[in-house]
C-alpha positions as CSV (number, residue, x, y, z in Angstrom):
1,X,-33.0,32.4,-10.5
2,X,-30.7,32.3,-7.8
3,X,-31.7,32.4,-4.4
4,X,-31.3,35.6,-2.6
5,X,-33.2,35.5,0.6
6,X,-30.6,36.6,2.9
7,X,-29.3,39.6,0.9
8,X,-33.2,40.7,1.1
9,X,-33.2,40.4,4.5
10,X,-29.9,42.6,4.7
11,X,-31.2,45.1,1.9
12,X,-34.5,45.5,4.3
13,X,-32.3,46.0,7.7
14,X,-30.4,48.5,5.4
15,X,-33.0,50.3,4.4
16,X,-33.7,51.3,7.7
17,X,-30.7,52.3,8.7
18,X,-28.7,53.7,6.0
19,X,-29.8,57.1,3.8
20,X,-30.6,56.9,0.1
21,X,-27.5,58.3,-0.5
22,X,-25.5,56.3,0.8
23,X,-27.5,53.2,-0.2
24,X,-28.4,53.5,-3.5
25,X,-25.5,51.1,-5.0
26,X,-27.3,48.5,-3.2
27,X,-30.6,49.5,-4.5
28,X,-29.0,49.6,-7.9
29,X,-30.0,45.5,-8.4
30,X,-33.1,46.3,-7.8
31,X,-34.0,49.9,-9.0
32,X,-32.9,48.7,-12.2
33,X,-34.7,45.0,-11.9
34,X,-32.1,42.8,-10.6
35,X,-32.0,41.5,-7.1
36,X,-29.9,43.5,-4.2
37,X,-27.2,41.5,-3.3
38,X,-24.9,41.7,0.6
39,X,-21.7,40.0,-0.1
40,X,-19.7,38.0,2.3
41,X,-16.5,37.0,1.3
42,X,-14.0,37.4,-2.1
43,X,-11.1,35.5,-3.7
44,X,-9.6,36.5,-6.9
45,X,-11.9,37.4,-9.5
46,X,-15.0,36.2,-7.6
47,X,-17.0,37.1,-4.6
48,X,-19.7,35.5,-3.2
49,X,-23.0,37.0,-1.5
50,X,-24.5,36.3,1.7
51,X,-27.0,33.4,-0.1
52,X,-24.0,31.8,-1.4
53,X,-24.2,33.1,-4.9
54,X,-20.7,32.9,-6.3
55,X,-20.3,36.3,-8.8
56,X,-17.9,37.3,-11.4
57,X,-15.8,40.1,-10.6
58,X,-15.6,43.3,-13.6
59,X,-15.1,45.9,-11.5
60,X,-12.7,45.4,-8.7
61,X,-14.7,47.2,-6.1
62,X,-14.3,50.2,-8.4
63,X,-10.9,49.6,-9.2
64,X,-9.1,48.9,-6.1
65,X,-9.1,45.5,-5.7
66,X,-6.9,45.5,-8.9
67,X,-4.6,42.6,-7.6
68,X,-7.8,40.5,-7.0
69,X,-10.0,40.2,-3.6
70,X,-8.1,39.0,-0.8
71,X,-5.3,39.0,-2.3
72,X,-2.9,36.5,-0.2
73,X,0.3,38.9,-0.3
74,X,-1.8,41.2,0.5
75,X,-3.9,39.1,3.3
76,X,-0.6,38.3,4.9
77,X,1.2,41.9,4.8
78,X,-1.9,42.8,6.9
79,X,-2.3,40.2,9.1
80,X,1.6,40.7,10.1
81,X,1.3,44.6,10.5
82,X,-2.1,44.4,12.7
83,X,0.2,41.8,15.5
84,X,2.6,44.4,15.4
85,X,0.8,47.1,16.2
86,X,-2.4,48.9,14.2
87,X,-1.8,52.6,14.8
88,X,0.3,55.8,15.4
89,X,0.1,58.5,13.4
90,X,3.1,59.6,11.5
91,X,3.4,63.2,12.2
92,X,4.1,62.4,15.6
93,X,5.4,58.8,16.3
94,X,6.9,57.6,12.6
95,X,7.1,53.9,10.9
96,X,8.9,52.1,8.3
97,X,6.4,51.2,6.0
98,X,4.9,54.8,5.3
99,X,8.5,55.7,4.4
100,X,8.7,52.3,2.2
101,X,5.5,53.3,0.5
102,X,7.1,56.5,-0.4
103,X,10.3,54.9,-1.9
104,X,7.5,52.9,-3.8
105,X,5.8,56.0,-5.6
106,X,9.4,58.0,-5.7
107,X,10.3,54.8,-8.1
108,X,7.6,54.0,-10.1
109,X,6.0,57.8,-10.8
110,X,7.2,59.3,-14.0
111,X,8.7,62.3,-12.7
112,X,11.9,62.5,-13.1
113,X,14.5,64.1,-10.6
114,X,13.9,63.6,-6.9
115,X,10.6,63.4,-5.5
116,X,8.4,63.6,-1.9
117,X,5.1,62.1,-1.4
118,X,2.8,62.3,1.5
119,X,0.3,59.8,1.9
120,X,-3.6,60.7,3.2
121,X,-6.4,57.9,3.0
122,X,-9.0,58.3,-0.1
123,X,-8.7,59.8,-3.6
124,X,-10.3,62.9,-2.6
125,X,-8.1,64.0,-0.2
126,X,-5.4,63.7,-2.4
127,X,-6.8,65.6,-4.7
128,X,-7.4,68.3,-2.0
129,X,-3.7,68.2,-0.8
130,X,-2.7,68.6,-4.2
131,X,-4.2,71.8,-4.7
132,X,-3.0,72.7,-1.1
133,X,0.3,71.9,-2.2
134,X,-0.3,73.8,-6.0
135,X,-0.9,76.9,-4.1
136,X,1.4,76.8,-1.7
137,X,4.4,76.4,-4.6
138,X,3.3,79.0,-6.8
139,X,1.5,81.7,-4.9
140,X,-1.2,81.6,-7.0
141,X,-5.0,80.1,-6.0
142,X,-7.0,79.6,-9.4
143,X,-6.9,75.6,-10.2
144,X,-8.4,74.7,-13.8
145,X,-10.5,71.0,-14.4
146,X,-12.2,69.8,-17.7
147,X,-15.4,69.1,-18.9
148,X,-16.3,65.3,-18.0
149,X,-14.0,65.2,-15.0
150,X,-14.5,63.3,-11.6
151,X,-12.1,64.7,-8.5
152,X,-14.1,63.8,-5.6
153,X,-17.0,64.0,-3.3
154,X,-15.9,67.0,-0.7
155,X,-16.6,70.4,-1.4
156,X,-13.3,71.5,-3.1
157,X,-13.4,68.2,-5.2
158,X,-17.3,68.6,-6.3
159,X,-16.2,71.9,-7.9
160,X,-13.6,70.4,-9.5
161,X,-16.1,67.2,-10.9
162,X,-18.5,68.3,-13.7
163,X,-21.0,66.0,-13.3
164,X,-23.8,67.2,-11.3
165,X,-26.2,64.5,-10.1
166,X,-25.2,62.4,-8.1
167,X,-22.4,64.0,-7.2
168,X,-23.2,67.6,-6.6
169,X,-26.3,68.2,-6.9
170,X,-28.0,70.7,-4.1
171,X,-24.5,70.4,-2.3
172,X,-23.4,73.6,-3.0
173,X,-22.2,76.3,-2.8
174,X,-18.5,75.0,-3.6
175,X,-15.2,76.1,-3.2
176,X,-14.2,79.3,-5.3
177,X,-11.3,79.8,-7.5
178,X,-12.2,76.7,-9.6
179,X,-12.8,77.3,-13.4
180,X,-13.8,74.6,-16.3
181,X,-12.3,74.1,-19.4
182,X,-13.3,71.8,-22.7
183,X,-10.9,69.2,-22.8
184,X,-11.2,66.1,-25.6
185,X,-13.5,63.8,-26.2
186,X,-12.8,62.6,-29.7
187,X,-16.3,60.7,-30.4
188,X,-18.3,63.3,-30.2
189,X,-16.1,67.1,-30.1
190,X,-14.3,65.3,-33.5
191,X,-11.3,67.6,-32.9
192,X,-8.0,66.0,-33.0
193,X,-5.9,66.1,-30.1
194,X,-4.1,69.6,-31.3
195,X,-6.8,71.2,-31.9
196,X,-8.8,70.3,-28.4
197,X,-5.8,71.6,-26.9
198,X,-5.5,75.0,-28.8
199,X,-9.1,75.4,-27.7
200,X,-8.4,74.3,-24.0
201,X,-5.5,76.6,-23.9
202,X,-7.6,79.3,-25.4
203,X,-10.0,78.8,-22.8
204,X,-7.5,79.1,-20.1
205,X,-6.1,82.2,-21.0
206,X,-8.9,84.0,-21.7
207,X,-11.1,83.1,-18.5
208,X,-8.3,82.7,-16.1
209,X,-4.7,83.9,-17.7
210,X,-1.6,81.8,-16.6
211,X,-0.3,84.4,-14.3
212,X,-3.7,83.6,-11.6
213,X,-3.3,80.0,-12.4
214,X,-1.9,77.8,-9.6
215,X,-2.6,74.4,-11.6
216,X,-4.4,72.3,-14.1
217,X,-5.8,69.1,-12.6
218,X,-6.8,66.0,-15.0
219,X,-7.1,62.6,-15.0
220,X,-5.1,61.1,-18.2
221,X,-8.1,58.8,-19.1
222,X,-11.7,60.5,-17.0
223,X,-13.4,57.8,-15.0
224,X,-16.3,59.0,-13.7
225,X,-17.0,61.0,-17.0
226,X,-17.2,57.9,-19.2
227,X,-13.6,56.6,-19.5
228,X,-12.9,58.8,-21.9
229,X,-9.3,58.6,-23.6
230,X,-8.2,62.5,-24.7
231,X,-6.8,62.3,-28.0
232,X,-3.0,62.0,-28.7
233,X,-1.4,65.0,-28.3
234,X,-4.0,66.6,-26.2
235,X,-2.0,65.8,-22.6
236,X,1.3,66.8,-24.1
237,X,0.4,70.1,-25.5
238,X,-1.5,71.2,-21.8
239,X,1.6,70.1,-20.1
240,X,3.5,72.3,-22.8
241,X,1.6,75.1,-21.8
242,X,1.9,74.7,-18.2
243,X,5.5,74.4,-18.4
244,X,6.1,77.7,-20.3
245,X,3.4,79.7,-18.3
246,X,4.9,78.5,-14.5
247,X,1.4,76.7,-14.2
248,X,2.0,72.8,-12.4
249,X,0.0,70.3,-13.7
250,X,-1.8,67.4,-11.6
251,X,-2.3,64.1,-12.9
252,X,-5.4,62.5,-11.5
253,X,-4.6,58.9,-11.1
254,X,-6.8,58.2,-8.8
255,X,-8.4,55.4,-10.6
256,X,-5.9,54.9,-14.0
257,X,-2.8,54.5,-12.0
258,X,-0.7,51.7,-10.4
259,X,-1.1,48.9,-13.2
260,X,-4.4,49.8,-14.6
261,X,-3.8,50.8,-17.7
262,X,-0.8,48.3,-18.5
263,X,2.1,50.9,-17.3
264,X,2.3,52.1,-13.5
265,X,0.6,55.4,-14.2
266,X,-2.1,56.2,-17.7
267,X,0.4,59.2,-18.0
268,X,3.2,57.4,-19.3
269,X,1.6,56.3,-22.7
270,X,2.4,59.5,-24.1
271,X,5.1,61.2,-22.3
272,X,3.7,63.3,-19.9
273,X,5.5,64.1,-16.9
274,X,3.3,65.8,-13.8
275,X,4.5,67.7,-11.3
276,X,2.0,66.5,-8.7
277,X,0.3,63.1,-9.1
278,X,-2.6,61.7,-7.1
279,X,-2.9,58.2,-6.3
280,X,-5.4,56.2,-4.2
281,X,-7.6,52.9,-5.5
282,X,-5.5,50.4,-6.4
283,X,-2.1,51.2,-4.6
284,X,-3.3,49.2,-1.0
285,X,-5.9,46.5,-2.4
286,X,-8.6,47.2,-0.4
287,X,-7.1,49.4,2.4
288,X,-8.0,52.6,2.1
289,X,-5.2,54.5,1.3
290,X,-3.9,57.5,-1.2
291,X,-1.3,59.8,-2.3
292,X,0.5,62.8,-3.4
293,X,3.8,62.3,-5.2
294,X,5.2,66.0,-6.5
295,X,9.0,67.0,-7.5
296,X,10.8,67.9,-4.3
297,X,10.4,71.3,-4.6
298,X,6.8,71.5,-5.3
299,X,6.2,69.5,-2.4
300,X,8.8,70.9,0.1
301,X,7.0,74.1,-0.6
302,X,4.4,73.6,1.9
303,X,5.1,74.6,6.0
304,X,5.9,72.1,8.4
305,X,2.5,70.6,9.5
306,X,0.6,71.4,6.6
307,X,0.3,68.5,5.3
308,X,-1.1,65.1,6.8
309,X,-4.3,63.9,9.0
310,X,-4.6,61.2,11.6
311,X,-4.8,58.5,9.5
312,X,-3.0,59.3,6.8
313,X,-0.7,56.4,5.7
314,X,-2.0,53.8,8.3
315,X,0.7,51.3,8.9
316,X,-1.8,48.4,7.8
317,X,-2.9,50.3,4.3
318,X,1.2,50.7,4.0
319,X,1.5,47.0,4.6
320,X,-1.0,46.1,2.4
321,X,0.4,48.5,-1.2
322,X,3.7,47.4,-0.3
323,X,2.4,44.1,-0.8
324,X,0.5,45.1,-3.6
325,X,3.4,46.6,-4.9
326,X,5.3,42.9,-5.0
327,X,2.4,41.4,-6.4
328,X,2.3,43.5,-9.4
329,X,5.6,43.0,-10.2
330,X,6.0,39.5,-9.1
331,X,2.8,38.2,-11.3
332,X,3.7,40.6,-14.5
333,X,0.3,42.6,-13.9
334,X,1.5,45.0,-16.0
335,X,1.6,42.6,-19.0
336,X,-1.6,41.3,-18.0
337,X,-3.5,44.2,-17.6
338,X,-2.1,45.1,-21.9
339,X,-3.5,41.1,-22.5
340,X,-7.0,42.1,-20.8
341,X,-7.3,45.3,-23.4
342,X,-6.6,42.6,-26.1
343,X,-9.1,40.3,-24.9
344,X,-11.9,43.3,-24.5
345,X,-11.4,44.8,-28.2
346,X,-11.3,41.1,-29.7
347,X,-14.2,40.0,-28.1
348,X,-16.2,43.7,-29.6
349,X,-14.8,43.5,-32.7
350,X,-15.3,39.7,-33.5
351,X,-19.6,41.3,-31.7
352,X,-20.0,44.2,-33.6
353,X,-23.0,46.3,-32.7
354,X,-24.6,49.2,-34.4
355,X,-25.3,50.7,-30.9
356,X,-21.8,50.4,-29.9
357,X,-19.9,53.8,-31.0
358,X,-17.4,52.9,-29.7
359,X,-14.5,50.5,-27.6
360,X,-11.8,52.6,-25.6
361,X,-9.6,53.0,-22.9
362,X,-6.2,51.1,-21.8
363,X,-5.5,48.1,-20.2
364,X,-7.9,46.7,-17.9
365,X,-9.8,50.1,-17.9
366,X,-12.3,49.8,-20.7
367,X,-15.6,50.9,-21.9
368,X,-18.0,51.0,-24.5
369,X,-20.4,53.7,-25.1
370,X,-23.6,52.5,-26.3
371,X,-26.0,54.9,-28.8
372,X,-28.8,55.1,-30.9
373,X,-28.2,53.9,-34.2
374,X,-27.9,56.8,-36.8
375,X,-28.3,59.5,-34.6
376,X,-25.4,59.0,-32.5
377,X,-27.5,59.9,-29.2
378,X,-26.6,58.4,-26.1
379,X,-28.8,55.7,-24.8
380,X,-28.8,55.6,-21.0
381,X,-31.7,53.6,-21.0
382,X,-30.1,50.8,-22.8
383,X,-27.4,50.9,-21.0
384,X,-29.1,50.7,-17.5
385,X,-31.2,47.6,-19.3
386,X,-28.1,45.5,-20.2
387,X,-26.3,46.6,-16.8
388,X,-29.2,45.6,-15.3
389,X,-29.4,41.7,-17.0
390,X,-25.5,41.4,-16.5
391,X,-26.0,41.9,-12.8
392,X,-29.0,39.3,-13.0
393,X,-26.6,36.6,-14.5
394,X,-23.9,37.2,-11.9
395,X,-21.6,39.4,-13.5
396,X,-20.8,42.6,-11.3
397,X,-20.7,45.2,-13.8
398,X,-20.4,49.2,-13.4
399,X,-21.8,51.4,-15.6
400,X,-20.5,56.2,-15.9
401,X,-20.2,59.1,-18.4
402,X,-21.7,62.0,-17.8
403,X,-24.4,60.8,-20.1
404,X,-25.2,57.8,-18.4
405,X,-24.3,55.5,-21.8
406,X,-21.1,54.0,-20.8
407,X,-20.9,50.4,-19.6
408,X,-16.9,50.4,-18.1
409,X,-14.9,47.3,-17.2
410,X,-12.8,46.9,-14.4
411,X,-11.7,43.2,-13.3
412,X,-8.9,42.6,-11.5
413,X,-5.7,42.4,-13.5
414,X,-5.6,39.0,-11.8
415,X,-8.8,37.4,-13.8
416,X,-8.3,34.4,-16.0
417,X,-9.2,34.9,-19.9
418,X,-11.8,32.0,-20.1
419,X,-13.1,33.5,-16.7
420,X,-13.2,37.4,-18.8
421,X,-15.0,36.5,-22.1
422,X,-17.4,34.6,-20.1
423,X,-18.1,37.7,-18.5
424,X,-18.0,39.6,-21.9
425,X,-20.4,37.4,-23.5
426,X,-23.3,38.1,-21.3
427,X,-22.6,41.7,-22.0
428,X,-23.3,41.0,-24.9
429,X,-26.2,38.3,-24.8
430,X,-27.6,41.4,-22.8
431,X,-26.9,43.3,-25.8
432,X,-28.4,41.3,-28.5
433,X,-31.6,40.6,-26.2
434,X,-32.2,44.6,-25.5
């Protein structure tokens, strides 16, 4: 076992310091048997704990360090925008790079025509603008969201996520005007992606009807909800019905976007077109930083001063995604991110398991949903058990769904193969010893 002394001292100062709710991610090693670990420093695929402990990387700090910790483009962009200067907010004293982050999004969004984006500092405040900005253009207030999806933490975006504890629960009451839908989940609704949509759309018209509906908000692959991929045709058909009804639709790319899923945005795979996106994660490798990227007139919609926030845009998180933005490009990350989906569904399918119902997702955003053989019954405790011995081995390793059976995978698109199956195999060593 390794040794761990000092990130027990740290967990023990934490403890007194820091709330449950905040803490429990630390508490995760050990409320689930492995050891809380502090960590001190990153490179790449790795990062290492306070002890020393050198860990394998599979889930990019949640996907954002997608480009790999410290990232030495992305090192060096900071470094050079903190001697120039750290702060001024851009509503009243402008810069370059918030502009060049712009040009960034306004390139690589599919969204065709001319587009604005205004830039705001985590995923849920994007999501939040993006409704601002949904109302503002049509007039309208209702906003739609599906089952299994994850929007955010503040009180619009908890009404918007469906999952209740952690996220919700005894946080209400929530902000009105925001309706659930069924959207797809093909293991276990069996519908095809047609016939999720007709009953999506059904549900739309009857409980809201187009002409109250401001938007319809999902994420192309849901994160939070268990990486679930909607079935083809299910995205195009809402965005088919959105269009004909004067409804906007908002692609939630919080955590599938910029290079995660082996295009710039999970969208692309089948065609769809928003006409507001949300990005935040991975765009600034590491810095907080996030986005809403809209067609021109959507976003010009809103009055002058209605959108922004002190931070928003920080000129060292724009240093840092424009360097991410080189990176990805310079290094074929895109291509990489395609070879780590290849890598993931070899490894399953060459260790098939009963208890595994199933391998999805795109790119370097994967899953695997784990069961009970024959029934088909989610196994949360099974899960939690193999998380739990992947952590033990050194392997940082995430686990959602709204059933608490998913084991997801997130290394940076950076990660050597050799370095990946050796982190797959203890999955499933885990697996086999369960």
């Amino acid at each position: 076992m390794p040794n761990t002394s000092q990130s027990q001292q740290w967990f023990e100062r934490s403890s007194k310091v820091i709330p449950g709710g905040v803490n429990s991610p630390v508490r995760a090693f050990g409320g689930v048997g492995g050891t809380p670990r502090f960590f001190a420093r990153g490179r790449g695929p790795y990062l290492e704990d306070v002890d020393g402990n050198r860990l394998i990387d599979l889930a990019s700090g949640i996907a954002v360090t997608s480009v790999g910790a410290s990232h030495p483009r992305v090192v060096a962009a900071v470094q050079e925008q903190v001697a120039q200067f750290t702060h001024t907010s851009f509503m009243i004293t402008p810069y370059e790079g918030y502009v060049a982050v712009a040009e960034q999004l306004d390139r690589t969004a599919p969204i065709s025509g001319q587009t604005r984006t205004a830039l705001f500092n985590s995923g849920a405040e994007a999501v939040e603008n993006a409704v601002k900005v949904a109302r503002s253009y049509t007039g309208k207030q209702a906003v739609a969201a599906f089952d299994h999806a994850y929007h955010g933490r503040t009180t619009l975006t908890m009404a918007l996520t469906a999952k209740n504890m952690p996220y919700k629960h005894h946080f209400g009451p929530f902000a009105p005007e925001v309706y659930r839908v069924p959207g797809s989940y093909p293991l276990r609704d069996g519908l095809s992606g047609a016939e999720a949509a007709r009953r999506a759309i059904g549900a739309l018209e009857k409980q809201i009807g187009a002409e109250n509906l401001a938007a319809v908000i999902m994420e192309p692959i849901q994160g939070e909800g268990g990486f679930i991929v909607p079935a083809e045709g299910f995205l195009p058909a809402v965005v088919e019905w959105c269009r004909a009804n004067d409804v906007l639709f908002i692609a939630d790319e919080v955590q599938s976007g910029v290079a995660r899923t082996g295009s710039w945005f999970a969208c692309e795979a089948e065609g769809v077109e928003p006409d507001l996106m949300t990005t935040a994660k991975g765009i600034a490798g590491g810095m907080p930083l996030s986005g809403v990227t809209g067609r021109a007139e959507v976003m010009d919609s809103v009055h002058p001063g209605g959108l922004g926030g002190t931070y928003g845009g920080n000129p060292v998180a724009a240093a840092a995604a424009l360097a991410v933005f080189e990176a990805i490009e310079d290094e074929d990350l895109l291509a990489k991110a395609t070879r780590i989906e290849q890598v993931i569904r070899e490894h399953f399918e060459h260790n098939a398991d009963d208890r595994i119902a199933e391998v999805r997702g795109r790119g370097a955003m994967m899953a695997i949903e784990l069961v009970e053989p024959g029934t088909g019954e989610p196994d949360a405790a099974l899960t939690a058990a193999v998380a739990a011995a992947v952590r033990a081995t050194g392997v940082i390793l995430l686990t959602c769904g709204t059933y608490g059976n998913v084991i997801r995978f997130l290394p940076p698109l950076t990660i050597g193969e050799d370095l990946l199956k050796e982190g797959l195999s203890e999955v499933t060593k885990a697996l086999q010893s369960a």
